[in-house]
DSSP file (Angstrom, degrees, kcal/mol; ACC not computed):
  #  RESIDUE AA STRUCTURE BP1 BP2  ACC     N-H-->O    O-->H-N    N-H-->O    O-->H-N    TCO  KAPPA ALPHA  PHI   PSI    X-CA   Y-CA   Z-CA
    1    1 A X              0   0    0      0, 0.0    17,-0.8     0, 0.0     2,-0.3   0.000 360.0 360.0 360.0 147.1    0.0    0.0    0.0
    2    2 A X  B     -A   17   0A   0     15,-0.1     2,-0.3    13,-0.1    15,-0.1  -0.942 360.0-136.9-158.5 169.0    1.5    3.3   -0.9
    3    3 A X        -     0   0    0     13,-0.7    13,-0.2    -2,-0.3    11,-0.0  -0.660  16.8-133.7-163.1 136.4    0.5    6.7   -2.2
    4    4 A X        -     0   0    0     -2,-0.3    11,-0.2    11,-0.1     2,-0.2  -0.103  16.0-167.3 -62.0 149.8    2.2    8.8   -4.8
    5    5 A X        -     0   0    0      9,-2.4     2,-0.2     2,-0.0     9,-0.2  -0.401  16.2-143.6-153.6 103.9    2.9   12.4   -4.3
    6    6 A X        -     0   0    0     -2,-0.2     2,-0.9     7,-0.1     7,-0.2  -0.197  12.6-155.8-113.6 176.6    3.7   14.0   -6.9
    7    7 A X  B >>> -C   12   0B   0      5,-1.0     4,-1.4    -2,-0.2     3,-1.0  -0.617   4.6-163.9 -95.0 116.9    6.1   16.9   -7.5
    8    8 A X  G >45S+     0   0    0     -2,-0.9     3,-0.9     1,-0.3    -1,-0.1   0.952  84.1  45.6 -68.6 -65.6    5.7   19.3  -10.5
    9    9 A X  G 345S+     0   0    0      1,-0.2    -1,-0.3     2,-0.1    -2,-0.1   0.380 124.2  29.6 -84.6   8.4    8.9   21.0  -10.8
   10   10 A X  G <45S-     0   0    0     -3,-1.0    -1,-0.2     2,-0.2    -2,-0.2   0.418  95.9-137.5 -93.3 -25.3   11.4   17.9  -10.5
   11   11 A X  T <<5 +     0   0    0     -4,-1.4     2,-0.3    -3,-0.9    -3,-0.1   0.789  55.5 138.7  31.7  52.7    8.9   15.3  -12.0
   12   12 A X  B   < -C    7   0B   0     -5,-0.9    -5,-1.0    -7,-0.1     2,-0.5  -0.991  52.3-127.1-112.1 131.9    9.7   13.1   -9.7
   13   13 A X        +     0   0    0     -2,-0.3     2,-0.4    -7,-0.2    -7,-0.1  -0.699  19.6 177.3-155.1 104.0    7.9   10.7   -7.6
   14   14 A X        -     0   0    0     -2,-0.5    -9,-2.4    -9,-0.2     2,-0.2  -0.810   9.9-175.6-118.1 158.2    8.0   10.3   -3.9
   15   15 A X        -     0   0    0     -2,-0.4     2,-0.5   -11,-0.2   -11,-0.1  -0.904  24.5-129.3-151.3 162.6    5.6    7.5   -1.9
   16   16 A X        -     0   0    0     -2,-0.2   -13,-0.7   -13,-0.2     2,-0.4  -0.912  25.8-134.8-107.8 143.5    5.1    6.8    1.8
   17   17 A X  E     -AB   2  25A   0      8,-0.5     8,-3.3    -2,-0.5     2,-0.4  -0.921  21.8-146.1-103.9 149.1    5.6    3.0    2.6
   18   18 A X  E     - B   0  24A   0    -17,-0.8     6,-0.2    42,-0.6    54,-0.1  -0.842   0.6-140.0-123.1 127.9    2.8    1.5    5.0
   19   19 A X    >   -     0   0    0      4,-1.9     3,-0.9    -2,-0.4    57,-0.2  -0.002  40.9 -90.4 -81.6-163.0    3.1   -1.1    7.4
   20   20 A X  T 3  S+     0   0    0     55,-1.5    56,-0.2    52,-0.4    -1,-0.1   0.721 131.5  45.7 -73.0 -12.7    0.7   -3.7    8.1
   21   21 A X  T 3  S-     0   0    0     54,-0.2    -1,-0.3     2,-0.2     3,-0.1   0.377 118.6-108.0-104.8 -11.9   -1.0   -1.4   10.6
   22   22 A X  S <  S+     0   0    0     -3,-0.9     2,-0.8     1,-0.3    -2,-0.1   0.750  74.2 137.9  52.7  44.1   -0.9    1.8    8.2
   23   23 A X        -     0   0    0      1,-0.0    -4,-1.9    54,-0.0    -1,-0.3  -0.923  62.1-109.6-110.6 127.7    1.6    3.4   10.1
   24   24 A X  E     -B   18   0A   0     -2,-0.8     2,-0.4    -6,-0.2    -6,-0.2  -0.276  29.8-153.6 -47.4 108.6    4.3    5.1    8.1
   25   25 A X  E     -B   17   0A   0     -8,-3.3    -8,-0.5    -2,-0.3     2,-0.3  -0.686  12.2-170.9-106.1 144.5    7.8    3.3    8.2
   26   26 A X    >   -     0   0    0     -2,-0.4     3,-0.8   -10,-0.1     2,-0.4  -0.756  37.7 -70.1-124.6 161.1   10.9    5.4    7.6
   27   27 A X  T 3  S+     0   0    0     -2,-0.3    28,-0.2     1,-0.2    26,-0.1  -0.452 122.3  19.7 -68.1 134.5   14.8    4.3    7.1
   28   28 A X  T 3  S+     0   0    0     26,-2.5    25,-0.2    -2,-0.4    -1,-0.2   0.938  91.1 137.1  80.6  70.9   16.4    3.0   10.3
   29   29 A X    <   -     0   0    0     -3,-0.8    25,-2.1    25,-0.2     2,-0.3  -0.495  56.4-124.0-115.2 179.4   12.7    2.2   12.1
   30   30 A X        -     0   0    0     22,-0.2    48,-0.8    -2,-0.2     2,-0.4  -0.914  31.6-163.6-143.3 105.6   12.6   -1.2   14.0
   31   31 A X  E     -DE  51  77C   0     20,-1.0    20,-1.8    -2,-0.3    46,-0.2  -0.819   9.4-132.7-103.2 145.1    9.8   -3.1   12.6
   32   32 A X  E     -DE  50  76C   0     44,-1.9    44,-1.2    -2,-0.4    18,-0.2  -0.612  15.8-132.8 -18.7 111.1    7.7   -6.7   14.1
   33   33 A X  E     - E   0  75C   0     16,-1.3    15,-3.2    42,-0.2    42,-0.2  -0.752  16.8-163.3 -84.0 141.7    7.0   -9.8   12.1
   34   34 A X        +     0   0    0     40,-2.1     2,-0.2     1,-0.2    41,-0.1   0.258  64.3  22.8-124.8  28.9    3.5  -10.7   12.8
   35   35 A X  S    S-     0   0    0     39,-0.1    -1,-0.2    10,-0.0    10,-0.1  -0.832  91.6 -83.8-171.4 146.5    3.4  -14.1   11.6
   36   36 A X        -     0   0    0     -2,-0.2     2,-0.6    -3,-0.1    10,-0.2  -0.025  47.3-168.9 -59.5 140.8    5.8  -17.0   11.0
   37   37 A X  B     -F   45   0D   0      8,-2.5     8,-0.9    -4,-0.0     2,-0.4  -0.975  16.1-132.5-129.7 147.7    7.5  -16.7    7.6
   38   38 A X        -     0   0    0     -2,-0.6     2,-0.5     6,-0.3     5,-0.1  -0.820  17.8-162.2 -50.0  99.7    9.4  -19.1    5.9
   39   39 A X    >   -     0   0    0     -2,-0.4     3,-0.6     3,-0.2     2,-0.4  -0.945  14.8-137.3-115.2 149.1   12.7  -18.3    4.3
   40   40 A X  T 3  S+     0   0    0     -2,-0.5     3,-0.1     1,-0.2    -2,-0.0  -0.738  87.3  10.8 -68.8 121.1   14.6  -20.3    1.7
   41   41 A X  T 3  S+     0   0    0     -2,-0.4     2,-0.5     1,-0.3    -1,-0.2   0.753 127.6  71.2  72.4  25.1   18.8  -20.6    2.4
   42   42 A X  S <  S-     0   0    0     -3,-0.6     2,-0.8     0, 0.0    -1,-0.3  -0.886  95.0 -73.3-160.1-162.6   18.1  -19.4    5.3
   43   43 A X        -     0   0    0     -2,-0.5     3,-0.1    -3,-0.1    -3,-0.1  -0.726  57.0-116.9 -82.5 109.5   16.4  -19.3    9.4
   44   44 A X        -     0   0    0     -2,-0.8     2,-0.3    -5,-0.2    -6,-0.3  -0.054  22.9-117.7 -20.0 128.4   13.0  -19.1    9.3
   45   45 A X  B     -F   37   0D   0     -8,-0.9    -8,-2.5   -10,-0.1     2,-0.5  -0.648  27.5-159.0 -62.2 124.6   11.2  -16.0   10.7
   46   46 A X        -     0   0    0     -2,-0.3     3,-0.5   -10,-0.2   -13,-0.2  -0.954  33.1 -79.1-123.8 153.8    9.1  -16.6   13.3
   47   47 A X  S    S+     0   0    0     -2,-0.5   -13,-0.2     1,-0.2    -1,-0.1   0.246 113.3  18.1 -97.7 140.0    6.1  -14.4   14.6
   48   48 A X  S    S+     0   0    0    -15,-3.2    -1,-0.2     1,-0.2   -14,-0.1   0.706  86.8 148.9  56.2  26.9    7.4  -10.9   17.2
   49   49 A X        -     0   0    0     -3,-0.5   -16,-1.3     1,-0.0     2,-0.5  -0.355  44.2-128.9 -70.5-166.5   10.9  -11.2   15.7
   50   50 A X  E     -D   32   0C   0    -18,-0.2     2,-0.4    -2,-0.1   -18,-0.3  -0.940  22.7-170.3-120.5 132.8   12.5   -7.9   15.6
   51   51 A X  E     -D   31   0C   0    -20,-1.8   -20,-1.0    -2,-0.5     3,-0.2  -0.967  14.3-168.4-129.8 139.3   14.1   -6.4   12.8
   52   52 A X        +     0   0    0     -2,-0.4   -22,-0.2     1,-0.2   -23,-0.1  -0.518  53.0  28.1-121.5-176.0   15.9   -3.3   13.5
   53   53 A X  S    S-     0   0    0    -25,-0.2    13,-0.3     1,-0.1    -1,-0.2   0.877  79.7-167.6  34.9  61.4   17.6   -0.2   11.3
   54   54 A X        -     0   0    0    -25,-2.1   -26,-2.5   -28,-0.2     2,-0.4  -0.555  11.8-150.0 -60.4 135.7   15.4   -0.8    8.8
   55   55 A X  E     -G   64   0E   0      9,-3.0     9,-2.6    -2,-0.2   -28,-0.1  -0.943  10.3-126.2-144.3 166.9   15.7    0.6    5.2
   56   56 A X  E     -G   63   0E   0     -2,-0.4     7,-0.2     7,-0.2     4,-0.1  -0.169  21.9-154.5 -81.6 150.4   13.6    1.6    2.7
   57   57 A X        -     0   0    0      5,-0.5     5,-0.1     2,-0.3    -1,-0.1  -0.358  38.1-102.2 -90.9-173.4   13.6    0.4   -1.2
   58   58 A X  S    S+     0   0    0     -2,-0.1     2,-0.5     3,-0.1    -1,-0.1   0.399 109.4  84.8 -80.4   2.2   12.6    1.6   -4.7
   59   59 A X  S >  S-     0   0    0      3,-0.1     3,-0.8     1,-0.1    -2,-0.3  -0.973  72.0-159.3-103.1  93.3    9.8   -0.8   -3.9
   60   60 A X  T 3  S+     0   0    0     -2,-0.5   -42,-0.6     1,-0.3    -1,-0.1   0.551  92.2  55.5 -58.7 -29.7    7.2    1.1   -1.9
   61   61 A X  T 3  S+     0   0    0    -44,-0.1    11,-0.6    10,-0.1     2,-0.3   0.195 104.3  54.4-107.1  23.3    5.9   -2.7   -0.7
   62   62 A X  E <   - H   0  71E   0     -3,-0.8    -5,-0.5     9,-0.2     2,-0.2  -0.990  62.2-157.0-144.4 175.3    9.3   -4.1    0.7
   63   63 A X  E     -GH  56  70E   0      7,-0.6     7,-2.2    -2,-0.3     2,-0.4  -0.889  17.3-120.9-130.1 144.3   12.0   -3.1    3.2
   64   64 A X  E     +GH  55  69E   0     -9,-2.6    -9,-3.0    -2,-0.2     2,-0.3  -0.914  25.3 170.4-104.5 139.2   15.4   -3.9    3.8
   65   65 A X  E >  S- H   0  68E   0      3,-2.1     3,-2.1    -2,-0.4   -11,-0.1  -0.911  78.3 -48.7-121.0 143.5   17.4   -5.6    7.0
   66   66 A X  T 3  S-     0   0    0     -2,-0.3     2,-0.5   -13,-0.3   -11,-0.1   0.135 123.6 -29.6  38.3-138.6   20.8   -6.5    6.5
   67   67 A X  T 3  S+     0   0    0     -3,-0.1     2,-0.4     2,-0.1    -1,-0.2  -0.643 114.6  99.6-119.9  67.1   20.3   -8.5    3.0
   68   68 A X  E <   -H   65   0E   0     -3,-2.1    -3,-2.1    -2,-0.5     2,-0.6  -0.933  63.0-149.0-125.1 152.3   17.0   -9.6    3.4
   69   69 A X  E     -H   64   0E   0     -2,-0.4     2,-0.5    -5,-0.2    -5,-0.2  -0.989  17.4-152.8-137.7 127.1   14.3   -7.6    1.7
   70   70 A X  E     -H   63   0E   0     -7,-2.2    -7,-0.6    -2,-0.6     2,-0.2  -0.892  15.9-129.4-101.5  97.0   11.0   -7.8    3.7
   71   71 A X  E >   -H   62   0E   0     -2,-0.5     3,-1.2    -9,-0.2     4,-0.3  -0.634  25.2-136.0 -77.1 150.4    7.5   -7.4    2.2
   72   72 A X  T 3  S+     0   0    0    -11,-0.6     3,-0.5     1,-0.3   -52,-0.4   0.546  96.5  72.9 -99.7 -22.3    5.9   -4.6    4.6
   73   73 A X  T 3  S+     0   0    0      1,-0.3    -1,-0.3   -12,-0.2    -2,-0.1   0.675  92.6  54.0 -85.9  -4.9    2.7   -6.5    4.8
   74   74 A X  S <  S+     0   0    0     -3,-1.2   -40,-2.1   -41,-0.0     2,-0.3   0.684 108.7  63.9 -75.9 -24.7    4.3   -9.2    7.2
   75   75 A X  E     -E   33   0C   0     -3,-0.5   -55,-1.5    -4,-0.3     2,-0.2  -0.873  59.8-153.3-116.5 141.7    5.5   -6.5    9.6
   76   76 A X  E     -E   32   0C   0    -44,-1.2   -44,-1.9    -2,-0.3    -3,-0.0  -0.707  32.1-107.0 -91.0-179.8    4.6   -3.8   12.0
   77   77 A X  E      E   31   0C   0     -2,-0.2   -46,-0.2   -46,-0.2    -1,-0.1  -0.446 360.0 360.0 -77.7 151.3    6.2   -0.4   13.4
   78   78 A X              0   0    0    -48,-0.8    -1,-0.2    -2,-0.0   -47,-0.2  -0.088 360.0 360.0-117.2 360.0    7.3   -1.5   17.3
């Protein structure tokens, strides 16, 4: 979930990214899994881990931790 807003004299395109909760996540936020996920190569997530320093991608529905990329509708803002 996202929403454009855009700027006439740069024509450029800036978006809010939305957590599962509709709370607005920003770079270095510390976001909640709120259900067990499944990862491939790697440890399984499992429901209230923590992920912390968050940042954001060019992708308005994922997040990045370390080098895992997070779709935003598994997580909330702690």
């Amino acid at each position: 979930m996202w929403k454009y807003d855009w700027l006439d004299d740069d024509e450029e395109t800036t978006f809010i990214v939305i957590d599962c909760n509709w709370n607005e996540l920003k770079n270095w936020d510390t976001v909640i899994a709120i259900k067990d996920i499944k990862v491939k190569w790697a440890k399984d997530i499992k429901r209230w881990d923590k992920f912390t320093k968050i940042r954001l991608t060019d992708n308005p529905e994922e997040i990045e931790s370390w080098k895992m990329v997070l779709r935003t509708e598994f997580f909330k803002k702690a």
